[in-house]
KOLVEXMI-425904 format. One record per residue: residue in three letters; x, y, z of N, C-alpha, C in turn. Coordinates in pm, whole numbers, m for minus. Layout:
// KOLVEXMI-425904
<residuo:ALA&nc1:X&nc2:Y&nc3:Z&cac1:X&cac2:Y&cac3:Z&cc1:X&cc2:Y&cc3:Z> $
...
//
This chain:
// KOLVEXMI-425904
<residuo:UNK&nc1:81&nc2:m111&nc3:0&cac1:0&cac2:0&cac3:0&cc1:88&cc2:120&cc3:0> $
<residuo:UNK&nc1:168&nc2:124&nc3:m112&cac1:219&cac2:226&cac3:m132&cc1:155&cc2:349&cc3:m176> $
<residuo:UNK&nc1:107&nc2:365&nc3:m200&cac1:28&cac2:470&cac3:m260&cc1:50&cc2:641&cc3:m190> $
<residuo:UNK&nc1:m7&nc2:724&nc3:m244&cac1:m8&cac2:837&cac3:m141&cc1:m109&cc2:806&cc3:m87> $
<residuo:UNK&nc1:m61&nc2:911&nc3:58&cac1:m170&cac2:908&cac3:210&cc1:m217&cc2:1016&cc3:211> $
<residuo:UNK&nc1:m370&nc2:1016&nc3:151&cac1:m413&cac2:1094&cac3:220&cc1:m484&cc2:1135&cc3:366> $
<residuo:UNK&nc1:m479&nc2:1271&nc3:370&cac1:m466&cac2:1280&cac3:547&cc1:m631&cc2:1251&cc3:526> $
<residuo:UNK&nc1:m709&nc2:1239&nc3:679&cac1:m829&cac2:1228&cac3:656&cc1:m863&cc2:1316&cc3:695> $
<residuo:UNK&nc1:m1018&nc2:1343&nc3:587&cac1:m1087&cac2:1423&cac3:561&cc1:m1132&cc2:1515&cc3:697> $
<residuo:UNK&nc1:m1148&nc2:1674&nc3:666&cac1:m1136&cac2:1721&cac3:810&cc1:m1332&cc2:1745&cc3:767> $
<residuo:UNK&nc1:m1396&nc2:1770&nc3:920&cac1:m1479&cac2:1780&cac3:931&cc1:m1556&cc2:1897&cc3:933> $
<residuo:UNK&nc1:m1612&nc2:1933&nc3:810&cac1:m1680&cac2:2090&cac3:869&cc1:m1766&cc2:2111&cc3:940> $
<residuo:UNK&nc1:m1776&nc2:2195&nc3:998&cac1:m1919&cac2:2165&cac3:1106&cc1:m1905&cc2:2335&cc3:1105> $
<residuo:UNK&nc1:m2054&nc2:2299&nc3:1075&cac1:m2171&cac2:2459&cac3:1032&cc1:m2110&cc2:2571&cc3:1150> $
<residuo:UNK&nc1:m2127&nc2:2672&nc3:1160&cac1:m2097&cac2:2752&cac3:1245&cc1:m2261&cc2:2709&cc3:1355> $
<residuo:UNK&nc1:m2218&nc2:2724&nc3:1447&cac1:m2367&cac2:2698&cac3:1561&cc1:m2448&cc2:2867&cc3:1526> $
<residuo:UNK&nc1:m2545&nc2:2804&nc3:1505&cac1:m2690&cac2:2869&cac3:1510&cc1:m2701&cc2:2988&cc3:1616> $
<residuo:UNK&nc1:m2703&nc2:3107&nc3:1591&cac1:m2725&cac2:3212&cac3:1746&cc1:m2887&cc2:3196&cc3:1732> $
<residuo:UNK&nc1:m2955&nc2:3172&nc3:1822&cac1:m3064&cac2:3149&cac3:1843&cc1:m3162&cc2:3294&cc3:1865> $
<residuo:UNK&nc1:m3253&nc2:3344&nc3:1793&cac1:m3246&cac2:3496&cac3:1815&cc1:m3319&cc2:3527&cc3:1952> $
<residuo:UNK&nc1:m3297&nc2:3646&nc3:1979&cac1:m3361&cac2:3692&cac3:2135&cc1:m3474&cc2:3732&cc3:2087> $
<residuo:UNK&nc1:m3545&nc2:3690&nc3:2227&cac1:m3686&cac2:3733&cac3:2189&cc1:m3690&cc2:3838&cc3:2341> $
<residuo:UNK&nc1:m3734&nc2:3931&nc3:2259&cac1:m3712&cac2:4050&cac3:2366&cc1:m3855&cc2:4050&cc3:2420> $
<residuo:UNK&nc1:m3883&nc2:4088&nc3:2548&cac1:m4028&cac2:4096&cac3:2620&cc1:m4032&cc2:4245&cc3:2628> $
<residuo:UNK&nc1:m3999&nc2:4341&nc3:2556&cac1:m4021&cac2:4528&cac3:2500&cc1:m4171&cc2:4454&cc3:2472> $
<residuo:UNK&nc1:m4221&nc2:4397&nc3:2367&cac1:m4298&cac2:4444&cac3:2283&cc1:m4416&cc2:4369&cc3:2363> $
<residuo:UNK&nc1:m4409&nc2:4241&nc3:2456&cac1:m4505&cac2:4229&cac3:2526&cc1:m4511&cc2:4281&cc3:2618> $
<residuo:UNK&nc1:m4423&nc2:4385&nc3:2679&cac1:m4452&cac2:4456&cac3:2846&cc1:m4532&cc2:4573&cc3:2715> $
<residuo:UNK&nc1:m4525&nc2:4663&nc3:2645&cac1:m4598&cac2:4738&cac3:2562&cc1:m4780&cc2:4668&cc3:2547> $
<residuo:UNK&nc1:m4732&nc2:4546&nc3:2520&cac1:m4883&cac2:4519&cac3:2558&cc1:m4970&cc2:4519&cc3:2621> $
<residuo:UNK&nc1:m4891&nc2:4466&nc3:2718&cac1:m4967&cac2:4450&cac3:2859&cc1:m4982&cc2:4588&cc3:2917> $
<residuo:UNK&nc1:m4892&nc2:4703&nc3:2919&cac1:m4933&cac2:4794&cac3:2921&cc1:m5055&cc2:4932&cc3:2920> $
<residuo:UNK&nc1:m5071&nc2:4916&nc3:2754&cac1:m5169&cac2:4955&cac3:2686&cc1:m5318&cc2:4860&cc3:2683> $
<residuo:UNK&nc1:m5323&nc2:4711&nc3:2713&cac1:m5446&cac2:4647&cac3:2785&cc1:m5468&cc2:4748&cc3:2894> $
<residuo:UNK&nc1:m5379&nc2:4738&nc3:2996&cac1:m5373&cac2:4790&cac3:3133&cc1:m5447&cc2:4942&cc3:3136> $
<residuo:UNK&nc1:m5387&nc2:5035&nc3:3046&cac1:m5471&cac2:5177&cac3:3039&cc1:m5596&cc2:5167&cc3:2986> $
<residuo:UNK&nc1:m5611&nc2:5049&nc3:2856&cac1:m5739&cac2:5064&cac3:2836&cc1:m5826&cc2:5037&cc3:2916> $
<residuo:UNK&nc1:m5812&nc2:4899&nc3:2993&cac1:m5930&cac2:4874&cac3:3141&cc1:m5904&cc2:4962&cc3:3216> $
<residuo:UNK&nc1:m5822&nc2:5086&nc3:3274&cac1:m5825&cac2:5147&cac3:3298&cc1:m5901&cc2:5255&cc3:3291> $
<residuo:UNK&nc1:m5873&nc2:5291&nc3:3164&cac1:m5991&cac2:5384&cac3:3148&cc1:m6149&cc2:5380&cc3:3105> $
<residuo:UNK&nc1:m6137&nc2:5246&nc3:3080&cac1:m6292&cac2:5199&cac3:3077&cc1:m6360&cc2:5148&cc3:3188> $
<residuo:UNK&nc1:m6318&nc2:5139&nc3:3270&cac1:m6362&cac2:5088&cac3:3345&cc1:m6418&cc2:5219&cc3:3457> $
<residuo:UNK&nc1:m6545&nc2:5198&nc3:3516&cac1:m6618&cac2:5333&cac3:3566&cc1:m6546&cc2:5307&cc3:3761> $
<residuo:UNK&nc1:m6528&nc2:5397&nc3:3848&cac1:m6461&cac2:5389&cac3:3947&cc1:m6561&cc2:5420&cc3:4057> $
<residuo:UNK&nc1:m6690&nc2:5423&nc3:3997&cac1:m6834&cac2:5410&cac3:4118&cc1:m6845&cc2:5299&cc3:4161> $
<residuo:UNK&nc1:m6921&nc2:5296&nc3:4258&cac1:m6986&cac2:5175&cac3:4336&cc1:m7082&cc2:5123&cc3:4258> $
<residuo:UNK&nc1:m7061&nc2:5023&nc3:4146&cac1:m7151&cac2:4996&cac3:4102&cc1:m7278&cc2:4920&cc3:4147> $
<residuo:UNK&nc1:m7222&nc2:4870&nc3:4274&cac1:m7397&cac2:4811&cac3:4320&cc1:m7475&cc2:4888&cc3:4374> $
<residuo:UNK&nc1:m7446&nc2:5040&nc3:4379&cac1:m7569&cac2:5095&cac3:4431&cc1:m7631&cc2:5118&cc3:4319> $
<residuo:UNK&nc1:m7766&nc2:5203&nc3:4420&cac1:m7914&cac2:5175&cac3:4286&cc1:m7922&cc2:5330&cc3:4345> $
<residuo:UNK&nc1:m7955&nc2:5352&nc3:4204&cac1:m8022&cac2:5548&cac3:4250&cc1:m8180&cc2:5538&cc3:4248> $
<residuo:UNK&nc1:m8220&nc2:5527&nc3:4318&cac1:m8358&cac2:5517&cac3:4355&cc1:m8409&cc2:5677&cc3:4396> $
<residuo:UNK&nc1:m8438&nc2:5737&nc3:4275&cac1:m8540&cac2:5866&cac3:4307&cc1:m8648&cc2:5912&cc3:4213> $
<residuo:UNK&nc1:m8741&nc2:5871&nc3:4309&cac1:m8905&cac2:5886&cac3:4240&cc1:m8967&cc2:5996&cc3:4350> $
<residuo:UNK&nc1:m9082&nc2:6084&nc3:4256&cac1:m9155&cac2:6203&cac3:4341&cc1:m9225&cc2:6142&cc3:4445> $
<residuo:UNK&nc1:m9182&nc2:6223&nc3:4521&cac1:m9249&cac2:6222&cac3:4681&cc1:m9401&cc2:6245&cc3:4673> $
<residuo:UNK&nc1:m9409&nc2:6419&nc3:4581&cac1:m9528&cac2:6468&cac3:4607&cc1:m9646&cc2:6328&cc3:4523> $
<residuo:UNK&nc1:m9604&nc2:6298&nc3:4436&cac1:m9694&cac2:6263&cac3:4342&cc1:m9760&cc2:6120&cc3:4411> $
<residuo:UNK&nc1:m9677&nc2:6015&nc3:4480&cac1:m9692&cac2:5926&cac3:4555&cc1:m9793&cc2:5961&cc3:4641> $
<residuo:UNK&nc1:m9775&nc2:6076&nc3:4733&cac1:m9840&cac2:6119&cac3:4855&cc1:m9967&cc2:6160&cc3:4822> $
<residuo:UNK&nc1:m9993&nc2:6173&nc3:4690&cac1:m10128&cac2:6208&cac3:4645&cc1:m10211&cc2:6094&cc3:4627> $
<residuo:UNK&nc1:m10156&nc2:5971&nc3:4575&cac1:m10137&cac2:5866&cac3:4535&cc1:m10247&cc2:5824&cc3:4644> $
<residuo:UNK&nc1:m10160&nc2:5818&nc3:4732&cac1:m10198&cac2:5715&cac3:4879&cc1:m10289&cc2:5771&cc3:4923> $
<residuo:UNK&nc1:m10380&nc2:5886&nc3:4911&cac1:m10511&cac2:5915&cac3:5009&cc1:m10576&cc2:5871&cc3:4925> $
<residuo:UNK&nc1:m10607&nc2:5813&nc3:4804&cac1:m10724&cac2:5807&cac3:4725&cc1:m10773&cc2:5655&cc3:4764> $
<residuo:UNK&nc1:m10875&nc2:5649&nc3:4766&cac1:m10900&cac2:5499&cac3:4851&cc1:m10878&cc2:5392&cc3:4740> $
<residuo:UNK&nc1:m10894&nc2:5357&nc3:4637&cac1:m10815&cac2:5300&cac3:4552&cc1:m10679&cc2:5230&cc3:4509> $
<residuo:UNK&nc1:m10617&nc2:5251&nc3:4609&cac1:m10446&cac2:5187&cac3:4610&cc1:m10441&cc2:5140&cc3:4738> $
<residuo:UNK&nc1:m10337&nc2:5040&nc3:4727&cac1:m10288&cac2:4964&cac3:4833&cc1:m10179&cc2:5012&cc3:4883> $
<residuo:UNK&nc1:m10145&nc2:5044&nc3:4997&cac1:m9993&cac2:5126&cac3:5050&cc1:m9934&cc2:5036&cc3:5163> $
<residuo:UNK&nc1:m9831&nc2:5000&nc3:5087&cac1:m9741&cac2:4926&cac3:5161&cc1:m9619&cc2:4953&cc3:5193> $
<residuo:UNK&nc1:m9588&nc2:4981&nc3:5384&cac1:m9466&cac2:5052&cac3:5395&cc1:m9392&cc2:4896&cc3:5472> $
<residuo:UNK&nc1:m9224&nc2:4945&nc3:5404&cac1:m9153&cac2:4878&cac3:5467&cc1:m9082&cc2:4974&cc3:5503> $
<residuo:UNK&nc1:m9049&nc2:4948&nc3:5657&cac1:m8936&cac2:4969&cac3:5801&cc1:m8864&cc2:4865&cc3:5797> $
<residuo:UNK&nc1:m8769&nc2:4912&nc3:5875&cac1:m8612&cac2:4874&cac3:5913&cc1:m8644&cc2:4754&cc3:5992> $
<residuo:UNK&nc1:m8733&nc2:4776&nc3:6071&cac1:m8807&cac2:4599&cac3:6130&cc1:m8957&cc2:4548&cc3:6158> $
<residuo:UNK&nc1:m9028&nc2:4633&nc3:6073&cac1:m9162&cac2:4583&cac3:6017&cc1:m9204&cc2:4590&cc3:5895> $
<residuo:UNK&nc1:m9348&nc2:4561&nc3:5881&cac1:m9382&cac2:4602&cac3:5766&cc1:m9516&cc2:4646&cc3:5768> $
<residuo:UNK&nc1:m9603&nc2:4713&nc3:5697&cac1:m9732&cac2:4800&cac3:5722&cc1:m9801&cc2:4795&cc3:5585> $
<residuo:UNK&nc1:m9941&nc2:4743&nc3:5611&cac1:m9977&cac2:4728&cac3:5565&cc1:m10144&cc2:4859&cc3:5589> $
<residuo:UNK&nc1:m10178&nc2:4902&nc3:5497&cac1:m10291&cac2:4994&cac3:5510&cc1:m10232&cc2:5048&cc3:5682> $
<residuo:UNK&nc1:m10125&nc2:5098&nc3:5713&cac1:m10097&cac2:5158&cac3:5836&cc1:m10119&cc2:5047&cc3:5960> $
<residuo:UNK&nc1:m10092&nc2:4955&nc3:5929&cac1:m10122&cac2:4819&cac3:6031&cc1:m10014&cc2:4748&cc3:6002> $
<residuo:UNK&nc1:m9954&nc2:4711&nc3:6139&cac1:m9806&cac2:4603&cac3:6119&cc1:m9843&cc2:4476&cc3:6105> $
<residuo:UNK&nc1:m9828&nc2:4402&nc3:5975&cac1:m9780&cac2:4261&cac3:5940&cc1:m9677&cc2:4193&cc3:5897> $
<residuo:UNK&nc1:m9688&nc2:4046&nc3:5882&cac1:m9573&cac2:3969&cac3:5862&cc1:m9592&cc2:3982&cc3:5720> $
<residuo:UNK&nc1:m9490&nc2:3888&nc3:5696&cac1:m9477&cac2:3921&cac3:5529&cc1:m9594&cc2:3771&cc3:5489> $
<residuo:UNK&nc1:m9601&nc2:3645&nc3:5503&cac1:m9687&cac2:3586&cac3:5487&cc1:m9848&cc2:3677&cc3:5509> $
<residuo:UNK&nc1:m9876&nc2:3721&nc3:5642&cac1:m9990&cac2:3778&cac3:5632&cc1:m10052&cc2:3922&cc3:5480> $
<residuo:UNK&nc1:m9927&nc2:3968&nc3:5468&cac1:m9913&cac2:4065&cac3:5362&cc1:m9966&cc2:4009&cc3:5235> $
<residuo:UNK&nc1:m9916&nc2:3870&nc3:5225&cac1:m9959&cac2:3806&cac3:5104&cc1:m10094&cc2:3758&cc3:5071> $
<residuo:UNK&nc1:m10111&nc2:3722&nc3:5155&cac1:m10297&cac2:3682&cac3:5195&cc1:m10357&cc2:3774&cc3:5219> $
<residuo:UNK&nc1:m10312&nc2:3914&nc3:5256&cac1:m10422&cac2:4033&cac3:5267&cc1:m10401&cc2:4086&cc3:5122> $
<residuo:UNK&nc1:m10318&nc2:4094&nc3:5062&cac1:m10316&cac2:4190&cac3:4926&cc1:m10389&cc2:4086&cc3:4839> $
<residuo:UNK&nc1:m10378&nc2:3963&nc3:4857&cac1:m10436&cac2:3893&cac3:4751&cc1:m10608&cc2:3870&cc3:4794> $
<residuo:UNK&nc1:m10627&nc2:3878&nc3:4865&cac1:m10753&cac2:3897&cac3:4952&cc1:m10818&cc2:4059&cc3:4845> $
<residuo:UNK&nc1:m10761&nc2:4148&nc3:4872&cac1:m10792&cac2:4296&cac3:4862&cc1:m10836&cc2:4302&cc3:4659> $
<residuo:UNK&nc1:m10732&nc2:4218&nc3:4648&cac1:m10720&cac2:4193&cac3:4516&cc1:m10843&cc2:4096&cc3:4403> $
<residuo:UNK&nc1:m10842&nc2:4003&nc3:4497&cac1:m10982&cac2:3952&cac3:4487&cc1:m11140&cc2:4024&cc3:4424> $
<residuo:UNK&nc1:m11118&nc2:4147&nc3:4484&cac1:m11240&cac2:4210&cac3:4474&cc1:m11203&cc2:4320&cc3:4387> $
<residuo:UNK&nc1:m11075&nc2:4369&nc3:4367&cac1:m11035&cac2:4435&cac3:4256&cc1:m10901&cc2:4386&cc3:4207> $
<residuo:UNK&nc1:m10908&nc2:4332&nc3:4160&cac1:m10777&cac2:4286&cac3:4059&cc1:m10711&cc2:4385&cc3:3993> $
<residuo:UNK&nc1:m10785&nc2:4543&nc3:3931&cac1:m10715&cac2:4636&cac3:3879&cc1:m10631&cc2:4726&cc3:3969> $
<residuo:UNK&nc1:m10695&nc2:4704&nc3:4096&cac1:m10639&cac2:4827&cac3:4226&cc1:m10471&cc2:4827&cc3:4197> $
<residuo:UNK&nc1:m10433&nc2:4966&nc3:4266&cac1:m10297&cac2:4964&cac3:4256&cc1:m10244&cc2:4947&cc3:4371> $
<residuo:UNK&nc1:m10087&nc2:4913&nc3:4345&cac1:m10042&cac2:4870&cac3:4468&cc1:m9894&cc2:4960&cc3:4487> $
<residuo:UNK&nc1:m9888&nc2:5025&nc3:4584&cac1:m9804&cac2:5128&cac3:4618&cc1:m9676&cc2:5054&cc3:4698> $
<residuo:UNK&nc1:m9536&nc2:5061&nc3:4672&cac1:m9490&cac2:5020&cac3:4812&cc1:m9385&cc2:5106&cc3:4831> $
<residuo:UNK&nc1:m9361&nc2:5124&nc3:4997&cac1:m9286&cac2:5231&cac3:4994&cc1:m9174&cc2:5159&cc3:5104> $
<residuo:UNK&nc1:m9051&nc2:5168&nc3:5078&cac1:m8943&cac2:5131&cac3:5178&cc1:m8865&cc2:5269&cc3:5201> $
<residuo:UNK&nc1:m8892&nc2:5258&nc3:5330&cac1:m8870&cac2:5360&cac3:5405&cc1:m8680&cc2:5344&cc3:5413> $
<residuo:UNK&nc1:m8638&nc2:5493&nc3:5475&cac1:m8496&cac2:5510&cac3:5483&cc1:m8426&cc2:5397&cc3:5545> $
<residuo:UNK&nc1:m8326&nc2:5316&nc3:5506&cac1:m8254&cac2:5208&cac3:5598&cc1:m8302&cc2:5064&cc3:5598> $
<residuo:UNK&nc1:m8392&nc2:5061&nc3:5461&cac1:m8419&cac2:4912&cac3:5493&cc1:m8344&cc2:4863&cc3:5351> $
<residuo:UNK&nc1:m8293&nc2:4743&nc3:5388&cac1:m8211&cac2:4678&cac3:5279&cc1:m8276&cc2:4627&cc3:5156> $
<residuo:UNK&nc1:m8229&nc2:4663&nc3:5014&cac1:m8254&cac2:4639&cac3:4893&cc1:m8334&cc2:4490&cc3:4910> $
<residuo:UNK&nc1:m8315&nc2:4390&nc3:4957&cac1:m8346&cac2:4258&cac3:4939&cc1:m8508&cc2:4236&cc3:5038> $
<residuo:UNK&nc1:m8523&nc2:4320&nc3:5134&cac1:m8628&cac2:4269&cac3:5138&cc1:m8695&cc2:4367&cc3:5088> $
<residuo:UNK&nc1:m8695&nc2:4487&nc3:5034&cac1:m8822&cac2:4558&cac3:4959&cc1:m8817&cc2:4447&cc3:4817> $
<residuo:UNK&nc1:m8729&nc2:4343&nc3:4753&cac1:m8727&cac2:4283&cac3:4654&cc1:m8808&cc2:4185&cc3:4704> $
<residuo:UNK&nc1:m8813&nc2:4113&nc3:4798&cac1:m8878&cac2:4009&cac3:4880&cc1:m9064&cc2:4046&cc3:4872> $
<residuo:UNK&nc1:m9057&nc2:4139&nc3:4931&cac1:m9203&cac2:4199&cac3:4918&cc1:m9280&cc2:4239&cc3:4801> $
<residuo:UNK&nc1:m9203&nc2:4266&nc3:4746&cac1:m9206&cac2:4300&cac3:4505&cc1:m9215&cc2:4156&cc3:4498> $
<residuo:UNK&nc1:m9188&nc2:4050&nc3:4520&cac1:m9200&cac2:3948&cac3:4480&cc1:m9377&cc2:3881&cc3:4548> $
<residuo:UNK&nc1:m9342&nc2:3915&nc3:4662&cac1:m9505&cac2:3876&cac3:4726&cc1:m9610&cc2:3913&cc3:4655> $
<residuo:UNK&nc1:m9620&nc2:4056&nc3:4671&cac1:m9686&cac2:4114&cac3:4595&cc1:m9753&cc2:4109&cc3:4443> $
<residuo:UNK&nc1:m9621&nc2:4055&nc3:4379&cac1:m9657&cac2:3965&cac3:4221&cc1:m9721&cc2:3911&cc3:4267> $
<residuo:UNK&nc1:m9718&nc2:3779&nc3:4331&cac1:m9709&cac2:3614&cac3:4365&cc1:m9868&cc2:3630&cc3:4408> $
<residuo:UNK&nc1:m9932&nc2:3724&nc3:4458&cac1:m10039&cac2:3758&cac3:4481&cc1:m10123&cc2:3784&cc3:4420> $
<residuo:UNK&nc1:m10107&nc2:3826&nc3:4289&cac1:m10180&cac2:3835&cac3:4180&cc1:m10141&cc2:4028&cc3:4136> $
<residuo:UNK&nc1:m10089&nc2:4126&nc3:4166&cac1:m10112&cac2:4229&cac3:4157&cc1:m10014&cc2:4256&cc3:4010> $
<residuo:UNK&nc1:m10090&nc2:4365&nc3:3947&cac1:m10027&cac2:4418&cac3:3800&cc1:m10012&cc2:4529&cc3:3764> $
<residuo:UNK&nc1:m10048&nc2:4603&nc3:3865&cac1:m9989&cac2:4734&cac3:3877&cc1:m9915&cc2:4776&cc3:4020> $
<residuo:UNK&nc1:m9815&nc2:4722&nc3:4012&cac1:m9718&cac2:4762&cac3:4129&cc1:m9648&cc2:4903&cc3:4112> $
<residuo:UNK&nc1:m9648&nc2:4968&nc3:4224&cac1:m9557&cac2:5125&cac3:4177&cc1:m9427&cc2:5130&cc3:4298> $
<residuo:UNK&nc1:m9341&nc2:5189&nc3:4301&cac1:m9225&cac2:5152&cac3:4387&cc1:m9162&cc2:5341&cc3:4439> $
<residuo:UNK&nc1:m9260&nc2:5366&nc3:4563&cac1:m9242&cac2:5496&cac3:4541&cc1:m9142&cc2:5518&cc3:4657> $
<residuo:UNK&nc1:m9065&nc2:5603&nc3:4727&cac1:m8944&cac2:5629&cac3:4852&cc1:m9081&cc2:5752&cc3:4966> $
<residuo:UNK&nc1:m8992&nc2:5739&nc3:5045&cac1:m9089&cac2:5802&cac3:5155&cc1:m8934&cc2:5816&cc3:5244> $
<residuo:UNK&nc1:m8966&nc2:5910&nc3:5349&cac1:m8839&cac2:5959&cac3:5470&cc1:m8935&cc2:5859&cc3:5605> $
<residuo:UNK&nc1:m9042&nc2:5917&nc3:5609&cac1:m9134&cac2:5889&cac3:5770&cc1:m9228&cc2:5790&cc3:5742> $
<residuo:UNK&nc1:m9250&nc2:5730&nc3:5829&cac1:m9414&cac2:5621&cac3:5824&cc1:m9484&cc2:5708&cc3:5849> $
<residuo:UNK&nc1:m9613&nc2:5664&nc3:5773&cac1:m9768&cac2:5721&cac3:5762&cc1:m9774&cc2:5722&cc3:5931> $
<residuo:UNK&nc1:m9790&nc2:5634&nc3:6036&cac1:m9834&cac2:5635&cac3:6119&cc1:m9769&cc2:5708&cc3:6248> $
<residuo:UNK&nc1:m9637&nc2:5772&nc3:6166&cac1:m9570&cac2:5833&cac3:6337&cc1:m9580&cc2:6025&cc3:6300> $
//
């Protein structure tokens, strides 16, 4: 094996790959500009309150005419034609009242300090009773003090 020697073959090998950067500029920019937009869309009230304001005078006219049903809720009763009942009894008297006029109206008034859920409680009786003209008027004082 005389021959010439050649040397062996050298190996090229690719230059290694720089892998590119992925810069987080362009997603902190995102997140950013999300961030101002809910920001500024977004309203900074209390959204669970309810603005509840209906005329005083017009209600108060309302309620002397013998024709309507006036129903006050207090902070720990409830009044019915100026008489304290339970809320079961409420239901059986309005539907009672109703009986004999089904068109009558039905007034209810929750007085200062009583919580959203049971003047909703009583709006619900009141349906459940048969009534179809419910009106939902505010008052400061009970009829009776």
């Amino acid at each position: 094996m005389n021959g010439p020697v050649f040397p062996p073959p050298l190996l090229l090998s690719k230059p290694a790959k720089k892998r590119p950067l992925v810069s987080l500029t362009p997603l902190i920019d995102v997140v950013f500009i999300l961030l101002v937009f809910f920001m500024l869309a977004t309203s900074f009230l209390d959204w669970r309150a309810i603005d509840f304001s209906a005329p005083v005078q017009a209600a108060a006219g309302l309620s002397a005419e013998g024709d309507v049903l006036l129903i006050e809720i207090l902070p720990d009763e409830l009044r019915f034609a100026s008489e304290p009942v339970s809320l079961n009894t409420l239901t059986a008297r309005v539907a009672d009242r109703l009986a004999d006029a089904p068109e009558q109206r039905v007034l209810i008034k929750p007085l200062t300090g009583v919580p959203l859920q049971r003047t909703v409680a009583v709006l619900d009786r009141v349906k459940a009773a048969g009534a179809s003209d419910v009106t939902l008027i505010r008052g400061a004082q009970p009829s009776g003090e």
